[in-house]
PDB file of N, CA, C and O in Angstrom:
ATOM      1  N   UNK A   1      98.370  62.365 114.618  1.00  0.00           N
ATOM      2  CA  UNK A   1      98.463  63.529 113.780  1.00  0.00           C
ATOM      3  C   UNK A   1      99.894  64.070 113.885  1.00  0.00           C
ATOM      4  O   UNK A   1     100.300  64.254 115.033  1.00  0.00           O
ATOM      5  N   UNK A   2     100.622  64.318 112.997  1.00  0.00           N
ATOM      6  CA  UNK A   2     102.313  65.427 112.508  1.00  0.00           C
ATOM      7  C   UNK A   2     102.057  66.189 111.938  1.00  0.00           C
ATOM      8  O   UNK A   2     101.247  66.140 111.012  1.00  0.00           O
ATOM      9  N   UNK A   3     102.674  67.149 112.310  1.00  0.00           N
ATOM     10  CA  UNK A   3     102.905  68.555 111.379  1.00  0.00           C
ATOM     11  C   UNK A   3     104.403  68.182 110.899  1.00  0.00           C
ATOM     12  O   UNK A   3     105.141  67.221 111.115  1.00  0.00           O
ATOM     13  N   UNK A   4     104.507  69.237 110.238  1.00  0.00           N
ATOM     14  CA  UNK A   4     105.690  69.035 109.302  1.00  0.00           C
ATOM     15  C   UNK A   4     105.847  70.507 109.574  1.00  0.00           C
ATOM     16  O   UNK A   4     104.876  71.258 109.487  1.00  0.00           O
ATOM     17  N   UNK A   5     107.123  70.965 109.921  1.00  0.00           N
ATOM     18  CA  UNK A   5     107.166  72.760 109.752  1.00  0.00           C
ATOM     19  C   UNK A   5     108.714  72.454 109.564  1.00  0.00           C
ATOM     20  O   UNK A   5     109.513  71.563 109.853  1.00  0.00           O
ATOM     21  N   UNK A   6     108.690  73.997 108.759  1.00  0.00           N
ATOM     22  CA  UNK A   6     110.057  73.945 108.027  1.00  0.00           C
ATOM     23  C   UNK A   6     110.438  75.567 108.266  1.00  0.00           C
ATOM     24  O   UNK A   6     109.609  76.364 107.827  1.00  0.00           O
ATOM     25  N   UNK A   7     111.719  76.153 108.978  1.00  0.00           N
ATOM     26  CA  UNK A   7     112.032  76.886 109.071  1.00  0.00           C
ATOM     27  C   UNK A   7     112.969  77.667 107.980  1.00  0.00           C
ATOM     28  O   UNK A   7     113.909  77.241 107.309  1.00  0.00           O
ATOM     29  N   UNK A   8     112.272  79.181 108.059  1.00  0.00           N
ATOM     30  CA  UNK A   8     112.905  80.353 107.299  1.00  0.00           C
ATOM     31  C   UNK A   8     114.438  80.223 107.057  1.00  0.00           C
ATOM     32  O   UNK A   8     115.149  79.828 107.981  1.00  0.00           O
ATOM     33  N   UNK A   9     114.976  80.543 105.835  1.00  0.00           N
ATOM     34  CA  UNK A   9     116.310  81.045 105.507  1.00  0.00           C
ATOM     35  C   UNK A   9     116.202  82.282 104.932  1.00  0.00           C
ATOM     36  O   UNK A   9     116.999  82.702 104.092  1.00  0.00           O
ATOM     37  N   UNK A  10     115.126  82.968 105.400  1.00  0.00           N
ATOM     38  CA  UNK A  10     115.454  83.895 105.179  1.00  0.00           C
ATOM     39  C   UNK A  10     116.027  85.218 106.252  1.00  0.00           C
ATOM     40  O   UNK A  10     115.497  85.005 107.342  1.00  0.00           O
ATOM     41  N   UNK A  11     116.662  86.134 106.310  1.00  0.00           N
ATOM     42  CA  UNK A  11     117.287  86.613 107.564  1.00  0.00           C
ATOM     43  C   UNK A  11     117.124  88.175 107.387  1.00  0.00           C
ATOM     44  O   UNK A  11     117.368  88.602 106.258  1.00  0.00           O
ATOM     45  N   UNK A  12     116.726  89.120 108.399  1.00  0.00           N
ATOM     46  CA  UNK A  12     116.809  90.303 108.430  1.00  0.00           C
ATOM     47  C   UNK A  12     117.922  90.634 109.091  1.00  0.00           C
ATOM     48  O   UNK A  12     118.207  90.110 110.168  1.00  0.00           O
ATOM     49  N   UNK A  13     118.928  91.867 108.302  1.00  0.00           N
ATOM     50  CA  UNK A  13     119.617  92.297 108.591  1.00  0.00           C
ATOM     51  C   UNK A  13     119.795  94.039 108.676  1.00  0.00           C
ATOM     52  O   UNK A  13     119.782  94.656 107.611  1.00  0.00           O
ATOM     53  N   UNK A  14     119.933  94.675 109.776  1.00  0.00           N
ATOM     54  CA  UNK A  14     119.477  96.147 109.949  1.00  0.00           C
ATOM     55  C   UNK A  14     120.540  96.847 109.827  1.00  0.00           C
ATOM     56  O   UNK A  14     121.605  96.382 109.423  1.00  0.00           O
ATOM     57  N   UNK A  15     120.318  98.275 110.233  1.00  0.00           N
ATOM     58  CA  UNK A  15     121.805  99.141 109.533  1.00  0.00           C
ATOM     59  C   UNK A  15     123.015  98.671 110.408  1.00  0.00           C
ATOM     60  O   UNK A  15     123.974  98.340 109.710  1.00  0.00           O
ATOM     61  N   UNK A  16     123.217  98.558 111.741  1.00  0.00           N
ATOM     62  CA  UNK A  16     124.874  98.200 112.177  1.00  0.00           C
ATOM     63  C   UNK A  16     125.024  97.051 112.044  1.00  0.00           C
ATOM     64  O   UNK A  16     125.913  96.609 112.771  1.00  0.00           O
ATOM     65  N   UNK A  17     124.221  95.857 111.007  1.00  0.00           N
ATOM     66  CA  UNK A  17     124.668  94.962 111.200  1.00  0.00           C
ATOM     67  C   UNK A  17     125.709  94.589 109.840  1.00  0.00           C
ATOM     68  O   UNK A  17     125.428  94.962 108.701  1.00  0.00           O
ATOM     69  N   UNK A  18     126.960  93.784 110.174  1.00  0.00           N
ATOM     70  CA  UNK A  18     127.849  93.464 109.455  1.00  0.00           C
ATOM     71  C   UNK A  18     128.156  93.197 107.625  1.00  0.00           C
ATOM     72  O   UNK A  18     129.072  93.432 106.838  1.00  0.00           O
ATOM     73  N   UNK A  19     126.495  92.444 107.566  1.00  0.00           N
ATOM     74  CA  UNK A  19     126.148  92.281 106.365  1.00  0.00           C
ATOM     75  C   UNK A  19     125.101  93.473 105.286  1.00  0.00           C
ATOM     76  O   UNK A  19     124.452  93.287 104.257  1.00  0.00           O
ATOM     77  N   UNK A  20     125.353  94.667 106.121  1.00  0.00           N
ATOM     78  CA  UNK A  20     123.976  95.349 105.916  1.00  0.00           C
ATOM     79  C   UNK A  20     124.467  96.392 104.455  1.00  0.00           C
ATOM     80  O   UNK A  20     123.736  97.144 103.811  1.00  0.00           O
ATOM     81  N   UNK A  21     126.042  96.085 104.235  1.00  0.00           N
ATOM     82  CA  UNK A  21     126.643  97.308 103.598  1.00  0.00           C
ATOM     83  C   UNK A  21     127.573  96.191 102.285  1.00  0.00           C
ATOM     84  O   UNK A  21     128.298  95.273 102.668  1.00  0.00           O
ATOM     85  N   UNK A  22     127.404  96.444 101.074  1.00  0.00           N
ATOM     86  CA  UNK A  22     127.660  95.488  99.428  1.00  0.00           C
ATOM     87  C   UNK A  22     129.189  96.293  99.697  1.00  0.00           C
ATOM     88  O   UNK A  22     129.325  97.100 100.616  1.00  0.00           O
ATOM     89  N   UNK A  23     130.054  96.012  98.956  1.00  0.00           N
ATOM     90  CA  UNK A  23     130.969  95.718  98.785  1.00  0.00           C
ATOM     91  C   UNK A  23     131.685  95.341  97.609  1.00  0.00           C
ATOM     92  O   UNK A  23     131.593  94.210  97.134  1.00  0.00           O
ATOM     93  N   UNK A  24     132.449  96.315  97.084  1.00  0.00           N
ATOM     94  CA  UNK A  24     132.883  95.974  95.773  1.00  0.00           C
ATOM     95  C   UNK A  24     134.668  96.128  95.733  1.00  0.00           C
ATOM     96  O   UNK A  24     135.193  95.888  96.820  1.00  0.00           O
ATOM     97  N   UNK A  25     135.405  96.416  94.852  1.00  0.00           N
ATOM     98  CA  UNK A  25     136.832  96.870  94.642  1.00  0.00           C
ATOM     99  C   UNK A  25     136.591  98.687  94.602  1.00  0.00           C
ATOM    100  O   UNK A  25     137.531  99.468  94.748  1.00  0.00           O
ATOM    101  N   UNK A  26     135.422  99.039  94.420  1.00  0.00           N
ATOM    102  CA  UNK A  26     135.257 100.962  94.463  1.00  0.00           C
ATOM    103  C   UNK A  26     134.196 101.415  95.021  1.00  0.00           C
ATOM    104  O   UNK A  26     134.266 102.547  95.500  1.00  0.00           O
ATOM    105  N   UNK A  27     133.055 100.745  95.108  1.00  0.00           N
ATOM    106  CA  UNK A  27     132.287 101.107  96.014  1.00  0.00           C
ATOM    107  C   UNK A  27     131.697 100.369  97.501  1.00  0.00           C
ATOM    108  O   UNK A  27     132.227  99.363  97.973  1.00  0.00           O
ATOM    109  N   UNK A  28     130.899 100.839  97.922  1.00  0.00           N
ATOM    110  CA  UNK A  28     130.126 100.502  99.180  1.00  0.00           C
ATOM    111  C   UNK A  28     129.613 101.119  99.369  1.00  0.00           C
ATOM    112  O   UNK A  28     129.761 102.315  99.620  1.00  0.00           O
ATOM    113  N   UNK A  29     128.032  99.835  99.246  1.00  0.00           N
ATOM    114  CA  UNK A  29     126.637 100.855  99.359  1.00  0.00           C
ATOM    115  C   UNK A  29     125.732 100.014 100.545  1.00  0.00           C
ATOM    116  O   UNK A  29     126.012  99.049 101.257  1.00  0.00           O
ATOM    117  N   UNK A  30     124.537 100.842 100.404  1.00  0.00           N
ATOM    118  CA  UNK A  30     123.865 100.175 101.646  1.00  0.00           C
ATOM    119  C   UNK A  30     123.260  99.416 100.799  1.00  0.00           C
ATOM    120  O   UNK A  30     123.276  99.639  99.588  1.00  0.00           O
ATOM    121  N   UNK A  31     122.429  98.061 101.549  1.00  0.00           N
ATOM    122  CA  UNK A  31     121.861  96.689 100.835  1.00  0.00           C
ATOM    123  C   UNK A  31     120.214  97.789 100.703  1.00  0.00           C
ATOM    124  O   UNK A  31     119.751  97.976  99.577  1.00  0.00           O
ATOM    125  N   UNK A  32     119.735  98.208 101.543  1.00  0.00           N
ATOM    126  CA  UNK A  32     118.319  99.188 101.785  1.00  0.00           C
ATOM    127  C   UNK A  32     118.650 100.630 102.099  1.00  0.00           C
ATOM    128  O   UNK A  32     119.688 101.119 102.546  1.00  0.00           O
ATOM    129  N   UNK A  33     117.426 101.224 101.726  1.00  0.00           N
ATOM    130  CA  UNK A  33     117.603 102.603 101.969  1.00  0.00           C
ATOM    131  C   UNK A  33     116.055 103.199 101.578  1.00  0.00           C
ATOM    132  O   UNK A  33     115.007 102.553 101.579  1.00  0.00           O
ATOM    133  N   UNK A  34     116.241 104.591 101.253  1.00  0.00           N
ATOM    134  CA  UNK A  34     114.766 105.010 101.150  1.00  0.00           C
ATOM    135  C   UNK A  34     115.282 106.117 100.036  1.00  0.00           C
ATOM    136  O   UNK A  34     116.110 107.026  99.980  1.00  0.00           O
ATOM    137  N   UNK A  35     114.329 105.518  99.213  1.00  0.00           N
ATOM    138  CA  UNK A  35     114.650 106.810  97.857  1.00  0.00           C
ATOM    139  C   UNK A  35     112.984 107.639  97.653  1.00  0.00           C
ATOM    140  O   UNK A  35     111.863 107.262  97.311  1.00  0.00           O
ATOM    141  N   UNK A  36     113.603 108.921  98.079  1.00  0.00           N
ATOM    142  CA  UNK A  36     112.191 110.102  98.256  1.00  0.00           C
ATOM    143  C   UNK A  36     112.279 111.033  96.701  1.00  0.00           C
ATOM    144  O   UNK A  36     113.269 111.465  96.111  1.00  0.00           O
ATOM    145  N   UNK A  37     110.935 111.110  96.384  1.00  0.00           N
ATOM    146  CA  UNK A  37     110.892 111.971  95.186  1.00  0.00           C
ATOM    147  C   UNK A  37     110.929 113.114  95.309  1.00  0.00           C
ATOM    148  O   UNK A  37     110.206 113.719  96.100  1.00  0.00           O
ATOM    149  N   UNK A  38     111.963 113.774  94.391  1.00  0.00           N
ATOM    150  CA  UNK A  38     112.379 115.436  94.897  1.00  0.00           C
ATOM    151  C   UNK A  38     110.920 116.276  94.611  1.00  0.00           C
ATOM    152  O   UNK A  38     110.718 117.467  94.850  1.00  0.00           O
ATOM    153  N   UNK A  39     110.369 115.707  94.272  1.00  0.00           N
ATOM    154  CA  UNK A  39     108.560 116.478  94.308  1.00  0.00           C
ATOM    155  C   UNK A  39     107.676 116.497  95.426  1.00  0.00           C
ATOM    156  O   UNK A  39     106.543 116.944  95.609  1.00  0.00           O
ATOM    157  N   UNK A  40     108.960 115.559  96.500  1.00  0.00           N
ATOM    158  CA  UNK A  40     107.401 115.448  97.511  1.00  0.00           C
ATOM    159  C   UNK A  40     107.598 116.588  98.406  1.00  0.00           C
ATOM    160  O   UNK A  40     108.750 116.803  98.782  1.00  0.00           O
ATOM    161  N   UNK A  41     106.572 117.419  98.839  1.00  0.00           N
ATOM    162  CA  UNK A  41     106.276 118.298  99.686  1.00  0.00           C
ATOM    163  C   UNK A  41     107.124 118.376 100.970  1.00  0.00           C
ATOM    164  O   UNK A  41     107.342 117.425 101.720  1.00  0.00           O
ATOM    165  N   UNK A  42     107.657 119.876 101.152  1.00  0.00           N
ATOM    166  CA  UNK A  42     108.424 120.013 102.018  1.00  0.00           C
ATOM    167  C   UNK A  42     108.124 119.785 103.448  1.00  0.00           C
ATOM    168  O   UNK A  42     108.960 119.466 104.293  1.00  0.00           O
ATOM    169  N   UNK A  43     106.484 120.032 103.708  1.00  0.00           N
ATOM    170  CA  UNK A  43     106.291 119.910 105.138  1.00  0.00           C
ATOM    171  C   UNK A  43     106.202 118.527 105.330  1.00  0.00           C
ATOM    172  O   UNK A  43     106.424 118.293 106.518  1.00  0.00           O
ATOM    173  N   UNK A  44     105.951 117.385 104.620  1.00  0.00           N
ATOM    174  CA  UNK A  44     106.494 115.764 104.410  1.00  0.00           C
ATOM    175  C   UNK A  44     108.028 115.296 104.517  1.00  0.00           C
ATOM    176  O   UNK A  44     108.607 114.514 105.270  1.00  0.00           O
ATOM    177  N   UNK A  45     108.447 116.118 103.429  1.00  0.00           N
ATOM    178  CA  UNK A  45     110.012 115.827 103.642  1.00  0.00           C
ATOM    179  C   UNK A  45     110.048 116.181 105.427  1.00  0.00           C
ATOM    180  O   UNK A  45     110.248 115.207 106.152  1.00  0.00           O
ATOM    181  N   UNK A  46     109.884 117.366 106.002  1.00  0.00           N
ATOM    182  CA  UNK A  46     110.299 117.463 107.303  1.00  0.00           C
ATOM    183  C   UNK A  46     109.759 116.079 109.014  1.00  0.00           C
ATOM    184  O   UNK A  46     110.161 115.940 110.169  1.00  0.00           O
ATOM    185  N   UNK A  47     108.655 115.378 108.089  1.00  0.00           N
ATOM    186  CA  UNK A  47     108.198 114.701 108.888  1.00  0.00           C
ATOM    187  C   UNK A  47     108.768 113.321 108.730  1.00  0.00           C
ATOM    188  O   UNK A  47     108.795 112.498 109.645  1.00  0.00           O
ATOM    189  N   UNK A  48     109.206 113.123 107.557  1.00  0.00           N
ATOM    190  CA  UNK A  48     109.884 111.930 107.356  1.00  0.00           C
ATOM    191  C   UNK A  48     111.783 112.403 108.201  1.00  0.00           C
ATOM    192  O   UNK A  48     112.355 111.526 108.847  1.00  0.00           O
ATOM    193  N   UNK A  49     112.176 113.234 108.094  1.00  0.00           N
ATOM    194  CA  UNK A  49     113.332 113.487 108.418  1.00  0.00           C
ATOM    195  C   UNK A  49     113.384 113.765 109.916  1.00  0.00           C
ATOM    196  O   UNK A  49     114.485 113.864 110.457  1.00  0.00           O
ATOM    197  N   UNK A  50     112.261 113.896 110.616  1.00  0.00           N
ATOM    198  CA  UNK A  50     112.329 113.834 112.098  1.00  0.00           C
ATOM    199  C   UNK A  50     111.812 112.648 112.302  1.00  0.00           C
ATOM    200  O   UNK A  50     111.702 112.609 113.527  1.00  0.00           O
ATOM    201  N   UNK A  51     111.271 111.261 111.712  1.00  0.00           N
ATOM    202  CA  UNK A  51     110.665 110.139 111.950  1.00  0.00           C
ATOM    203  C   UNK A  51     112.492 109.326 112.109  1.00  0.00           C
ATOM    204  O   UNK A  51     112.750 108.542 113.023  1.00  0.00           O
ATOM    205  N   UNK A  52     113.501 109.725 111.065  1.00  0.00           N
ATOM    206  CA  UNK A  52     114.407 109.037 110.506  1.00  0.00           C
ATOM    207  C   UNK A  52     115.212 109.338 111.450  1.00  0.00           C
ATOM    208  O   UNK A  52     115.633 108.330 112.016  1.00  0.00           O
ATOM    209  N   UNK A  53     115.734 110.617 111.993  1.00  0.00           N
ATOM    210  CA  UNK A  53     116.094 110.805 113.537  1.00  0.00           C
ATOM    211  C   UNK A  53     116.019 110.709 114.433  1.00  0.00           C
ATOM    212  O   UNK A  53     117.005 110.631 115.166  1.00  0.00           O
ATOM    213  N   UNK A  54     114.735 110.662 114.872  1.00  0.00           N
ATOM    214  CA  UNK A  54     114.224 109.479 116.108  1.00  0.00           C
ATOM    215  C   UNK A  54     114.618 108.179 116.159  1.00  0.00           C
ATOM    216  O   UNK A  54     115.019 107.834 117.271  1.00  0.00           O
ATOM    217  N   UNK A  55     114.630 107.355 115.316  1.00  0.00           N
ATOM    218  CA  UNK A  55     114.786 106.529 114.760  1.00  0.00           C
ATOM    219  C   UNK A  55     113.533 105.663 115.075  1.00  0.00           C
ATOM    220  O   UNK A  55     113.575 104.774 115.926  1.00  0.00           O
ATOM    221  N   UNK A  56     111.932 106.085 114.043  1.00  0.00           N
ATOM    222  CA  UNK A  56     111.038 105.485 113.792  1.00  0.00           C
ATOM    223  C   UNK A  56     110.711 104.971 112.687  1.00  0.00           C
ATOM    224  O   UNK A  56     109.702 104.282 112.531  1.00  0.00           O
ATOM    225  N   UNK A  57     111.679 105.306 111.650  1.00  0.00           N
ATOM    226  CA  UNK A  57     111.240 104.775 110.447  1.00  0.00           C
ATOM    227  C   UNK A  57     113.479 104.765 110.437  1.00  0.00           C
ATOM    228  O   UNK A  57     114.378 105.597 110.565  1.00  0.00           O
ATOM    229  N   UNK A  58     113.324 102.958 110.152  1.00  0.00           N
ATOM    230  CA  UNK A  58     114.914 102.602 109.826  1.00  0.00           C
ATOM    231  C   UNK A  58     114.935 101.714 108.299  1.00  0.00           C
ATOM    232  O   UNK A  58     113.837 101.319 107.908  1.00  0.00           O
ATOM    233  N   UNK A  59     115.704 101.515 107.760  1.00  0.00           N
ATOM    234  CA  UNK A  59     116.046 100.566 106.439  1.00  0.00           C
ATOM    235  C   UNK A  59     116.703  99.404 107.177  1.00  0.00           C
ATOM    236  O   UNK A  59     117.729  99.378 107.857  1.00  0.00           O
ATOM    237  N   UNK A  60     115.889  98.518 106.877  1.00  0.00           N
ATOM    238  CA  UNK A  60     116.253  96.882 106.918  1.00  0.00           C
ATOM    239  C   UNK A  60     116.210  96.082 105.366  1.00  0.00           C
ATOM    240  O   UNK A  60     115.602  96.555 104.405  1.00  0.00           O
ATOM    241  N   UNK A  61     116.914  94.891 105.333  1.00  0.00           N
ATOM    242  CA  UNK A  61     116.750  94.650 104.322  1.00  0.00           C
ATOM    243  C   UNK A  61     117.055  92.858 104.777  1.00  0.00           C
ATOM    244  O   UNK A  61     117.548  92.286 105.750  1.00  0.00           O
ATOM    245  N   UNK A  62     116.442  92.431 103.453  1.00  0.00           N
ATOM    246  CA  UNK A  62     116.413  90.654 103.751  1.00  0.00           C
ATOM    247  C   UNK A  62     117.405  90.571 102.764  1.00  0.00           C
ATOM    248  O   UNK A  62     117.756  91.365 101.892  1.00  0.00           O
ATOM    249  N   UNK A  63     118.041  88.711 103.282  1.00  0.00           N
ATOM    250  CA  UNK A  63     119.248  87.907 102.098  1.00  0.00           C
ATOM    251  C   UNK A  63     118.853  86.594 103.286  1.00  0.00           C
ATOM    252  O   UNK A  63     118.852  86.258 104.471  1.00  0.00           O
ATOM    253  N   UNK A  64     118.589  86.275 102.112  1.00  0.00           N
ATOM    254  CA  UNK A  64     118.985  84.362 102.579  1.00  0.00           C
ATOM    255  C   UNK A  64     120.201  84.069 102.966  1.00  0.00           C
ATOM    256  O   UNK A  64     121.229  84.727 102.803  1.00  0.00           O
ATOM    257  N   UNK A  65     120.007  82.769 103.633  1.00  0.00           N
ATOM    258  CA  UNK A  65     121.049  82.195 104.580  1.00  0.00           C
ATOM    259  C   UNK A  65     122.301  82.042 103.573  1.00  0.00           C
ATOM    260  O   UNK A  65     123.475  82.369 103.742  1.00  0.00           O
ATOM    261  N   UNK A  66     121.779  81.548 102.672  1.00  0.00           N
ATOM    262  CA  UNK A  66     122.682  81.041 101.529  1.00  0.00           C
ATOM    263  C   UNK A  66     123.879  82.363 100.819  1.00  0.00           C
ATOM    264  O   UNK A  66     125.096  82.202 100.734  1.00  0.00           O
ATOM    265  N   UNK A  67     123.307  83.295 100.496  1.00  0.00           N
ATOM    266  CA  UNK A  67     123.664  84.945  99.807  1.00  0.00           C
ATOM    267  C   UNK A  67     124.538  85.104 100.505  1.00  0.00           C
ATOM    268  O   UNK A  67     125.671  85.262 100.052  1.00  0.00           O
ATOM    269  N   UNK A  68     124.192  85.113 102.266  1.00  0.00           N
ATOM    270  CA  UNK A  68     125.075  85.519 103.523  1.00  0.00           C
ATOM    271  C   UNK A  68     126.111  84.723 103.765  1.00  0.00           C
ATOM    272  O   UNK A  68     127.107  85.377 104.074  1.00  0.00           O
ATOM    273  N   UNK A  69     126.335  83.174 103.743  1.00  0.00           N
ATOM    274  CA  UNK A  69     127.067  82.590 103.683  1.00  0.00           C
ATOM    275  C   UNK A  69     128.098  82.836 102.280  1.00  0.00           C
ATOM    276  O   UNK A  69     129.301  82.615 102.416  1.00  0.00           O
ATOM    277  N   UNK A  70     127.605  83.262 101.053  1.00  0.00           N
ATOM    278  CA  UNK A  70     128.595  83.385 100.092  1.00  0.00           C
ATOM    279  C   UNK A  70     128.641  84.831 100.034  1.00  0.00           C
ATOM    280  O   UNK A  70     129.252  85.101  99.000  1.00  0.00           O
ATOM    281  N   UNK A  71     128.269  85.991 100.682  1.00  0.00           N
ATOM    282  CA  UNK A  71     129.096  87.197 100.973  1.00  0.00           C
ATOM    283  C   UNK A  71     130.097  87.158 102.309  1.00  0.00           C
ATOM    284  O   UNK A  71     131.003  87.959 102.535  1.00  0.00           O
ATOM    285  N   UNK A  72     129.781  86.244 102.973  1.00  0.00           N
ATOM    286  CA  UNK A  72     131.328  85.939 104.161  1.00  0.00           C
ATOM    287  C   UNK A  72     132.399  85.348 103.259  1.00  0.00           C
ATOM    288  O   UNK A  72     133.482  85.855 102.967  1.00  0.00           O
ATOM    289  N   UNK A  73     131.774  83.903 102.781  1.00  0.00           N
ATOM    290  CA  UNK A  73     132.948  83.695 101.961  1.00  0.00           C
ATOM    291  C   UNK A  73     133.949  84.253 100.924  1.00  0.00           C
ATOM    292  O   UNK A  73     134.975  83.630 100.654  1.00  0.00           O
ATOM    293  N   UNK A  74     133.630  85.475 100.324  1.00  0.00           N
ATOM    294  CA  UNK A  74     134.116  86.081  99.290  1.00  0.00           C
ATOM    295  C   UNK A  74     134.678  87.343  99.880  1.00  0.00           C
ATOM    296  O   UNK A  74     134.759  88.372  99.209  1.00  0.00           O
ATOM    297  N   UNK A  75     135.075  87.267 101.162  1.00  0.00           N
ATOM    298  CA  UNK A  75     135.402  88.821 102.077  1.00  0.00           C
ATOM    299  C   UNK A  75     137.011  88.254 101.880  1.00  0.00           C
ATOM    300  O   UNK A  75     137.955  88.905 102.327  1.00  0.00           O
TER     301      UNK A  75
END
């Protein structure tokens, strides 16, 4: 009996990491983030904003091996 297994290209990259921030000739933005609706309830807003300071709730974001290799190359 063989298995056959084939490993991920795909890669998580978190906020201090190198690749985590796009890059243009005028801007620079983050790859993830968290977009909140100005409707949502203030005693929410306050629980999400002490979750985000703790640091229990962070923005990660995925890019293939491939994306990452051609955003090094183009630096």
């Amino acid at each position: 009996m063989s298995f056959k297994t084939s490993k991920s290209t795909i890669r998580t990259i978190k906020q201090g990491d190198p690749n985590f921030h796009i890059h243009d000739s005028l801007v620079t933005a983050p790859r993830a983030g968290f977009e909140i609706n100005q409707n949502i309830p203030y005693n929410y807003k306050l629980i999400i904003s002490e979750c985000i300071d703790k640091g229990w709730i962070k923005p990660v974001a995925y890019i293939t091996e491939r994306e990452m290799l051609f955003a090094g190359l183009s630096k």
